[in-house]
Backbone as JSON, one array per atom type, in Angstrom:
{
  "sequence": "XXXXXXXXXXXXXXXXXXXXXXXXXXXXXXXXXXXXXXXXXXXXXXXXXXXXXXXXXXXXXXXXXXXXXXXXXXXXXXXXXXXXXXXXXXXXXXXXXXXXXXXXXXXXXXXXXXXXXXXXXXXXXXXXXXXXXXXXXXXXXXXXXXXXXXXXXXXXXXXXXXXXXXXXXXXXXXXXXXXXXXXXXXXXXXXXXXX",
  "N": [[4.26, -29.33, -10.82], [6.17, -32.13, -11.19], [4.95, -35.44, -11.85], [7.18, -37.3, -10.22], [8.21, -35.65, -7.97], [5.43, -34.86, -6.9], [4.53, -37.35, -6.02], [6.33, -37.73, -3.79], [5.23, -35.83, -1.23], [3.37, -36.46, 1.28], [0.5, -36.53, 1.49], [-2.03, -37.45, 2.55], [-1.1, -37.52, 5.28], [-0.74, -34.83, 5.83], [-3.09, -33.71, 5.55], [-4.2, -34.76, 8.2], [-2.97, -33.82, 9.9], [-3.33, -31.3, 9.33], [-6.65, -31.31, 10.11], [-5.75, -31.85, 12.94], [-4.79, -29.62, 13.96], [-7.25, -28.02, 12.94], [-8.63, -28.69, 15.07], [-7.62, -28.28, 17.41], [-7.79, -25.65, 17.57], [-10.28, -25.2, 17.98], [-12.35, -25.94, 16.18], [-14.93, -27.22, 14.53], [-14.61, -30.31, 13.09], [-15.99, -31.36, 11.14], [-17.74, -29.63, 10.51], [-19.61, -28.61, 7.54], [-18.21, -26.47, 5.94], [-15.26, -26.58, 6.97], [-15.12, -29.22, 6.3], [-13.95, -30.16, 4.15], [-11.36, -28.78, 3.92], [-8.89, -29.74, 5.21], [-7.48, -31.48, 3.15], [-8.0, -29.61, 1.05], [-5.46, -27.61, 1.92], [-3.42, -29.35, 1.7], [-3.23, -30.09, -0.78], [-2.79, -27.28, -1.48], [0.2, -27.24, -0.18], [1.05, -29.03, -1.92], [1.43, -27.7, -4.03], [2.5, -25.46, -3.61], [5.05, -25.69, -2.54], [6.61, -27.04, -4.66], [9.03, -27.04, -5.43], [10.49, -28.09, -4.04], [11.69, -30.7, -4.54], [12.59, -30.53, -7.41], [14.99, -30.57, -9.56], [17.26, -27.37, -10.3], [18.78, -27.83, -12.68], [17.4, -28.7, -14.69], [16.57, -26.87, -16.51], [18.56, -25.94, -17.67], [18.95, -26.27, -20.32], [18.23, -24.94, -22.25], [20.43, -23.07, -22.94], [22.89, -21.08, -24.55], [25.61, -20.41, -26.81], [26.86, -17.43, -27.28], [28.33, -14.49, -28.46], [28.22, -12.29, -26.48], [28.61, -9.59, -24.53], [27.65, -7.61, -22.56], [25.51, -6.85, -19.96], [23.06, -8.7, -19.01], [20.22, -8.38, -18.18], [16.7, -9.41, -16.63], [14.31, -8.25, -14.86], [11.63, -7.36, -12.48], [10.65, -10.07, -11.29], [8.0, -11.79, -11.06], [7.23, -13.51, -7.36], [6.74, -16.03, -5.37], [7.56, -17.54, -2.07], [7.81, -19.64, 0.76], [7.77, -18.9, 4.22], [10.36, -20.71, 6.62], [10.27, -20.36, 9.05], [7.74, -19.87, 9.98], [5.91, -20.55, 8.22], [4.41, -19.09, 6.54], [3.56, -17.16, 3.62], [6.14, -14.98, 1.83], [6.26, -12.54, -0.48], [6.98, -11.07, -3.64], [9.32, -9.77, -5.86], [11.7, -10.31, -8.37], [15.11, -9.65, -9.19], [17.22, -10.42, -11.77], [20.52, -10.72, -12.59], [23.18, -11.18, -15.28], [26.71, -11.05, -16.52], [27.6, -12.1, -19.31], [29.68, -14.42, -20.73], [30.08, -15.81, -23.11], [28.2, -17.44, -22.58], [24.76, -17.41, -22.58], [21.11, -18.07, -21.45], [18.43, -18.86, -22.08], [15.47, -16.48, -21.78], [13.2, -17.22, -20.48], [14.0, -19.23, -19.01], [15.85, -18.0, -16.57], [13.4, -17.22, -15.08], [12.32, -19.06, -14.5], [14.31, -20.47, -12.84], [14.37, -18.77, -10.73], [11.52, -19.7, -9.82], [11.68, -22.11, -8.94], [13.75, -21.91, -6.75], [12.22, -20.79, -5.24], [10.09, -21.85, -4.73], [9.96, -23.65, -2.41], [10.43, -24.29, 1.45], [11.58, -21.33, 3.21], [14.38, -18.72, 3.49], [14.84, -15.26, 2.72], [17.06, -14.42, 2.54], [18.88, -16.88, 2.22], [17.52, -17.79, -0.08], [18.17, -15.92, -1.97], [21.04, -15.71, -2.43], [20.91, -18.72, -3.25], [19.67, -18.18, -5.42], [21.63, -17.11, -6.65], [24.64, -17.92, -6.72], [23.51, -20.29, -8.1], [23.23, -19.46, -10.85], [25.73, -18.29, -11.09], [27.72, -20.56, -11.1], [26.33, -22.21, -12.74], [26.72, -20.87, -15.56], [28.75, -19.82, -15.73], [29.94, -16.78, -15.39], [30.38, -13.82, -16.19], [29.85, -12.1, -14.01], [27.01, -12.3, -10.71], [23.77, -10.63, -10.21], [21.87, -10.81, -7.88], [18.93, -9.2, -6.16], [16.3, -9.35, -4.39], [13.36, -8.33, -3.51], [10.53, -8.39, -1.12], [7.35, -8.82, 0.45], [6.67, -9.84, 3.36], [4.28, -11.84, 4.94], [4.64, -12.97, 7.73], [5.53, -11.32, 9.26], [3.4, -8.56, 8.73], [0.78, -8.94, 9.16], [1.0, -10.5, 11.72], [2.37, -10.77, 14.33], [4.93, -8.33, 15.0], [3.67, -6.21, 13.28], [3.27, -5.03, 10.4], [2.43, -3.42, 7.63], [2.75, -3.39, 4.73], [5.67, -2.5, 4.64], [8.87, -3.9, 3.25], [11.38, -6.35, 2.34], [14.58, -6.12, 1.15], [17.22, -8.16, -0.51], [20.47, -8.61, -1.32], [22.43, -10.46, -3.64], [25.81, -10.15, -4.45], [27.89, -11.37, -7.28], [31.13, -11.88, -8.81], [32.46, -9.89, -11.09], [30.47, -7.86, -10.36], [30.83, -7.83, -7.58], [33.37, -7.59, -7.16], [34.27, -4.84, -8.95], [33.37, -2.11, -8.34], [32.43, -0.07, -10.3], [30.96, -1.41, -12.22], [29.55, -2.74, -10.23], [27.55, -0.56, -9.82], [26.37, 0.1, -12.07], [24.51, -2.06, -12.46], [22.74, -2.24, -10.53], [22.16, -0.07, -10.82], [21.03, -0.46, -13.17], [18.92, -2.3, -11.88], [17.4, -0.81, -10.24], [16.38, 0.96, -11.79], [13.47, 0.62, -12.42], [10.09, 0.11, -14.01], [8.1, 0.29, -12.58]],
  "CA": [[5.05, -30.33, -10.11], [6.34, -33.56, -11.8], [4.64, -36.87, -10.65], [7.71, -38.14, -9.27], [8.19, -34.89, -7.11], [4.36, -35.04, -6.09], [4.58, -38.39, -4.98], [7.1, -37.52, -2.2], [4.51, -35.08, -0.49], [2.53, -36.84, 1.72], [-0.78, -35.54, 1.29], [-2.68, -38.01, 3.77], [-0.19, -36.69, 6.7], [-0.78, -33.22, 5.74], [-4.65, -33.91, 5.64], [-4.5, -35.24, 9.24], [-2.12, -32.78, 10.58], [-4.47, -30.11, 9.33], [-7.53, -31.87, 10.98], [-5.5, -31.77, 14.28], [-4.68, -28.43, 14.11], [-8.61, -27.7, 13.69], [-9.41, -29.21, 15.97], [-6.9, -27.87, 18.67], [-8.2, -24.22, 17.83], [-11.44, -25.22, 18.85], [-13.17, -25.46, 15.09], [-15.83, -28.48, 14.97], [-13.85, -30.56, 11.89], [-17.07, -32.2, 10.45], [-18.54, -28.55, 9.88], [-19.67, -28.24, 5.97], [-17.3, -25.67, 5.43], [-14.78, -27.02, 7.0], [-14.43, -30.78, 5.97], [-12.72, -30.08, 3.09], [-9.98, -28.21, 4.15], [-7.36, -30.72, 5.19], [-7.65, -31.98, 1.93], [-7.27, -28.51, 0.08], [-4.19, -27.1, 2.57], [-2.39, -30.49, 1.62], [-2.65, -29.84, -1.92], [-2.04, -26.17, -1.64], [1.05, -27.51, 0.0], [2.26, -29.21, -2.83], [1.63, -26.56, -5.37], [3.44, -23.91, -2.94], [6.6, -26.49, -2.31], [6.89, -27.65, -5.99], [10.44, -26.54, -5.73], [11.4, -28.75, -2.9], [12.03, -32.06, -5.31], [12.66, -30.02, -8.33], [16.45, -29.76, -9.98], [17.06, -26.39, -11.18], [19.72, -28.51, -13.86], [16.79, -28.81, -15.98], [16.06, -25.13, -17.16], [19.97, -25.47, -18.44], [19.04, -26.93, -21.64], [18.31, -23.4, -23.49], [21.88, -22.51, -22.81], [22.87, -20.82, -25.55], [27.19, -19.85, -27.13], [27.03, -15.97, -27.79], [28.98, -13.3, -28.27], [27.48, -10.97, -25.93], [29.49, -9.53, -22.95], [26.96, -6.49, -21.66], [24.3, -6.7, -19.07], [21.44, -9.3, -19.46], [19.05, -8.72, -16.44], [15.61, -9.64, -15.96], [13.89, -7.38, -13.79], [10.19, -7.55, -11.92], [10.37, -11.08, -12.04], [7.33, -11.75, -9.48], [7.95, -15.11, -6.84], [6.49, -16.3, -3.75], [8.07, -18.43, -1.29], [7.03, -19.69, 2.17], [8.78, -18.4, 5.56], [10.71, -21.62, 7.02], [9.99, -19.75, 10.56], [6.24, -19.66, 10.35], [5.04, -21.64, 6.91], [3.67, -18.08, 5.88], [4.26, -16.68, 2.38], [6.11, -13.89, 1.65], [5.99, -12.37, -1.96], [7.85, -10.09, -3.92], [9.69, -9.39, -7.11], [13.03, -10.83, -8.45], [15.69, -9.27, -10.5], [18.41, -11.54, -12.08], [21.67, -10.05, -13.85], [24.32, -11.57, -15.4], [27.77, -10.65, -17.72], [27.9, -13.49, -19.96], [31.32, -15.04, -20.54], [30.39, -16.85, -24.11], [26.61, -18.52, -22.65], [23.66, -16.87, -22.23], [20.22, -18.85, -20.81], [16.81, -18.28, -22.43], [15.0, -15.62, -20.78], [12.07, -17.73, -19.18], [14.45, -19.89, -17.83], [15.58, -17.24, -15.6], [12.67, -17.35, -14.14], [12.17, -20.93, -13.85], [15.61, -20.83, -11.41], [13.55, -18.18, -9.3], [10.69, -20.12, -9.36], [12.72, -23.52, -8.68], [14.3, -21.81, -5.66], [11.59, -19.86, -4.77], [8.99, -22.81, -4.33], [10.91, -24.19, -1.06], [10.39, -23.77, 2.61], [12.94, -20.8, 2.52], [14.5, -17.36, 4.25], [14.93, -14.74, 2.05], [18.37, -14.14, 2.28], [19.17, -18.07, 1.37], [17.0, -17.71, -1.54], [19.16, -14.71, -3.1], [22.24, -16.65, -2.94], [21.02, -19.77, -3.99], [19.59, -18.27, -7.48], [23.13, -15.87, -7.39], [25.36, -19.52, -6.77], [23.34, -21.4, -9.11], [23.71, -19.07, -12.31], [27.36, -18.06, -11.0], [28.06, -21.96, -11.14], [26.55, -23.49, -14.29], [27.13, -20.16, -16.55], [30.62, -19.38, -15.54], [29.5, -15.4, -16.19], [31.78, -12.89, -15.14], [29.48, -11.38, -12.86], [25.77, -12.72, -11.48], [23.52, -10.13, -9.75], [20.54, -10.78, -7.7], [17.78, -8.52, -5.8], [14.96, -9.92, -4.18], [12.29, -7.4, -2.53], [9.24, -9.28, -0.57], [6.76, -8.61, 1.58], [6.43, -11.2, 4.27], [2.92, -11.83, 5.73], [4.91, -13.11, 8.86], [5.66, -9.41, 10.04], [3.07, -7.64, 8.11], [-0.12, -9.27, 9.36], [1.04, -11.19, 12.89], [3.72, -10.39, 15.33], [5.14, -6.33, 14.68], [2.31, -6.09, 12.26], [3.99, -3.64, 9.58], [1.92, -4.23, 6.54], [3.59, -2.22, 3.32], [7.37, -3.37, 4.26], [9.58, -4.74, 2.16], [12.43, -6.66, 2.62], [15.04, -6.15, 0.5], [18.57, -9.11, -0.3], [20.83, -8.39, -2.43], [23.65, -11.24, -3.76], [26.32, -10.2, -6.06], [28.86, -12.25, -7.79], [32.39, -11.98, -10.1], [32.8, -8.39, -11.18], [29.5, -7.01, -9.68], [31.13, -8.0, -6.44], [34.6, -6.53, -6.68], [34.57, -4.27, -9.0], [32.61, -1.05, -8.19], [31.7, 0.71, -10.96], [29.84, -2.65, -12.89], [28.42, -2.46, -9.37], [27.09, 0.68, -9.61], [25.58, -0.18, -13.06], [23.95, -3.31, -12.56], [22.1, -2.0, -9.14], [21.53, 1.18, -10.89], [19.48, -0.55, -14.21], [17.57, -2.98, -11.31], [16.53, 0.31, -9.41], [15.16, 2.09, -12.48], [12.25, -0.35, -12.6], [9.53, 0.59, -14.98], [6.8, 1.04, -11.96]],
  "C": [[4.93, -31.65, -10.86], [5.43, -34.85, -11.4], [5.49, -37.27, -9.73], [7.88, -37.19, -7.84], [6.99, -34.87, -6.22], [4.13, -36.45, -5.11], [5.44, -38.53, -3.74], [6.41, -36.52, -0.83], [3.21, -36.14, 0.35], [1.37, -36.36, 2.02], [-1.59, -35.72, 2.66], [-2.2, -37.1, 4.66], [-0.81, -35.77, 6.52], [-2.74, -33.33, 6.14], [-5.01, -34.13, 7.24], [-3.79, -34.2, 10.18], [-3.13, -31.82, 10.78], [-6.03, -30.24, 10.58], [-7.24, -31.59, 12.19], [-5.65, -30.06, 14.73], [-6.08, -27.0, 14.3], [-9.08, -27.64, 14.67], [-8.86, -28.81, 17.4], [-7.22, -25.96, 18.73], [-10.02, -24.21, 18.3], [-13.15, -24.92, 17.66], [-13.81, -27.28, 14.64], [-15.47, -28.85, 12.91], [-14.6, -30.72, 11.23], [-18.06, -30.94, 9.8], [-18.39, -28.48, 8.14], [-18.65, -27.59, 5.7], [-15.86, -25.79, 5.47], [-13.94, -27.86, 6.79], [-13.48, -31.01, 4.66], [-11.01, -29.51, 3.12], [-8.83, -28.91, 4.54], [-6.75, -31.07, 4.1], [-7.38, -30.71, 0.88], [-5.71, -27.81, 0.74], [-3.29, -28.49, 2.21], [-2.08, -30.56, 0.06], [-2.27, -28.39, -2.29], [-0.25, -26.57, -1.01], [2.16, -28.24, -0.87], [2.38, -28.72, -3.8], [3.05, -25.76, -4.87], [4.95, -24.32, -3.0], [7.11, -26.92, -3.42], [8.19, -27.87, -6.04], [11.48, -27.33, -5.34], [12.4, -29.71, -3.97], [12.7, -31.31, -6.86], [14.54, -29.6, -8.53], [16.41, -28.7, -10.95], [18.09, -26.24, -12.45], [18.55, -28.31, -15.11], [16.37, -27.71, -16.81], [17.31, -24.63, -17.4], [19.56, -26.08, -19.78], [18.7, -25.67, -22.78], [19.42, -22.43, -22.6], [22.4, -22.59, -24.22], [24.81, -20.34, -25.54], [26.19, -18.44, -27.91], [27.98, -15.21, -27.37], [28.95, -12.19, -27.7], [28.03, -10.62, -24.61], [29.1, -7.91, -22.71], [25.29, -7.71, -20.76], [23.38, -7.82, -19.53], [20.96, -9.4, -17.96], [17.59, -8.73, -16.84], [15.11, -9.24, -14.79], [12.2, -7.83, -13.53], [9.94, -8.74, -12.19], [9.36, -11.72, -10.03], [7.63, -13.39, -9.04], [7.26, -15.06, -5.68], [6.99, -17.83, -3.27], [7.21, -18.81, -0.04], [8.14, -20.06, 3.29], [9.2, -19.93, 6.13], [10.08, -21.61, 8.78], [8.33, -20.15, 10.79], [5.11, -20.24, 9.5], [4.14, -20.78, 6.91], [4.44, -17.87, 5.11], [4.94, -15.48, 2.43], [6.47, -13.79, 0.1], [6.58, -11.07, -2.11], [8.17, -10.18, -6.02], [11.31, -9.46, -7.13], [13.81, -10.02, -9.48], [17.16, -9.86, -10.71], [19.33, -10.96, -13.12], [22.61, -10.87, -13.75], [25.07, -11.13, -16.35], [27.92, -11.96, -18.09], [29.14, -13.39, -20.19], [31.67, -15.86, -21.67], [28.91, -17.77, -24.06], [25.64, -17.93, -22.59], [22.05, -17.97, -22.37], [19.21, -17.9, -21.44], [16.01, -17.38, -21.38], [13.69, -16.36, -20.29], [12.76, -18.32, -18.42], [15.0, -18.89, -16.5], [14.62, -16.83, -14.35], [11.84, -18.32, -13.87], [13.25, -21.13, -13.0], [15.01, -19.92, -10.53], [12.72, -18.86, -9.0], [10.75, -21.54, -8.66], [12.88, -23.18, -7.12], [13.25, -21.36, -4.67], [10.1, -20.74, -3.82], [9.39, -23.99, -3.05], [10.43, -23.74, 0.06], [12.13, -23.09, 2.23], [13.27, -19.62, 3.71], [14.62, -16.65, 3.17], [16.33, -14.74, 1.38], [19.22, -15.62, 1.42], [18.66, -17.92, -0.23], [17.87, -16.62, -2.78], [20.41, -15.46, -3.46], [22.3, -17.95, -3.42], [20.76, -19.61, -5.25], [21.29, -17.51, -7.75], [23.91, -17.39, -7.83], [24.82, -20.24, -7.6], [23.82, -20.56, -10.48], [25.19, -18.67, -12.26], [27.81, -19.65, -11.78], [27.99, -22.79, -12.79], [26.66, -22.24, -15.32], [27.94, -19.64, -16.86], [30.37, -17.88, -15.75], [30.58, -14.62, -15.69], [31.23, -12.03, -14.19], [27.31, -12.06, -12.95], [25.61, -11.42, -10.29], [22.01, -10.0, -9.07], [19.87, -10.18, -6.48], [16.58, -8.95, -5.8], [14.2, -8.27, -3.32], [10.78, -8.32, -2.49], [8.56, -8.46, 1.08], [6.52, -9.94, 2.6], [5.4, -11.02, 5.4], [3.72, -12.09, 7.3], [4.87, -12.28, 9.86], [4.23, -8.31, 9.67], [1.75, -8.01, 8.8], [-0.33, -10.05, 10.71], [2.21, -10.71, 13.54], [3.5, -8.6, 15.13], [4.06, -6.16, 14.29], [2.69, -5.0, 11.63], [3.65, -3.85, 8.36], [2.7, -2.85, 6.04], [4.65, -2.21, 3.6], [7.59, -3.83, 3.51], [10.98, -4.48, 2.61], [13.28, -7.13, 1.43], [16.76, -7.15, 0.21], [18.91, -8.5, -1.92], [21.99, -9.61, -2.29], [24.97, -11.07, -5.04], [27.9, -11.05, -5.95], [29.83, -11.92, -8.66], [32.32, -10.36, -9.78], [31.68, -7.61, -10.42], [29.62, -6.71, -8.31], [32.49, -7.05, -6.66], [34.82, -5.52, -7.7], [33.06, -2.64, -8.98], [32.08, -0.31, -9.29], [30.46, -0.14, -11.81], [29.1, -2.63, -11.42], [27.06, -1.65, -9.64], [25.92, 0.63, -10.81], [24.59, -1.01, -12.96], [22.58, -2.84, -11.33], [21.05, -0.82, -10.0], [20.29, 0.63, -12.49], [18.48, -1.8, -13.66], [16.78, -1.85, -10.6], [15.75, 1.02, -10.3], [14.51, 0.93, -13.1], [11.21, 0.48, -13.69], [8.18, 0.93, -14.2], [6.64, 2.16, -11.84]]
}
């Protein structure tokens, strides 16, 4: 996280919040083990959120002119977010396709726009279409294609309690959207994963 992005996180707040929240479960704040913790949950908070302040404009600058009009996907691209519902994580694995159109984007950046989007209070389903809409948008491609799968502590460890789920979004864009058989392709070389 940038300086200028960290300086919009109010740490203090978060530090005092936390404290309260001790202290309303009935956990004596001043305990050794304890007293630190406001103070580490306020900077785990601005590791986890990095994303919030963060434009994902800047991981366009290895935008590249090529001649290349097959498939470029990025598969198992791992990501954790945190549930908007419950400010629990859920975690998973990203896979990002696009038909270039004349541009093609350095392959880390790819997963600097997951990790951009991904570092947000978020839902899942938003998160798929905001990385699909952002590389649709600034790469003009003729098709983008994205597949999230996450587990989300929310369900898996509190409420239902269904640990080993996975929740799967899919967002597709240009040809991957209307025409069916580039469907069929694009789905079919994120499903044959290499696990």
């Amino acid at each position: 996280m940038n300086a200028a992005n960290r300086a919009k996180v109010d740490t203090e707040r978060i530090s005092k919040a936390v404290t309260e929240i001790l202290a309303a479960v009935g956990e004596d704040v001043e305990r050794e083990g304890i007293k630190g913790t406001p103070a580490r949950v306020a900077e785990m908070y601005v590791e986890l959120l990095s994303g919030m302040g963060e434009d994902p404009k800047q991981h366009l600058k290895s935008v590249f002119t090529e001649k290349y009009d097959e498939i470029v996907l990025l598969r198992d691209v791992p990501f954790y977010s945190i549930c908007e519902h419950h400010l629990m994580p859920f975690i998973g694995s990203a896979h990002v396709a696009y038909l270039p159109s004349g541009l093609v984007l350095g392959v880390s950046k790819l997963a600097r726009v997951v990790d951009c989007f991904s570092r947000r209070l978020q839902v899942q389903e938003r998160l798929t279409d905001q990385i699909a809409d952002f590389l649709m948008n600034s790469l003009k491609p003729k098709g983008v294609a994205v597949v999230l799968e996450a587990s989300h502590s929310c369900m898996t460890i509190r409420g239902i309690k269904k640990p080993g789920s996975v929740m799967v979004t899919s967002s597709l864009r240009g040809i991957f959207r209307t025409d069916p058989k580039s469907r069929s392709e694009v789905l079919s070389l994120m499903h044959n994963s290499s696990k």
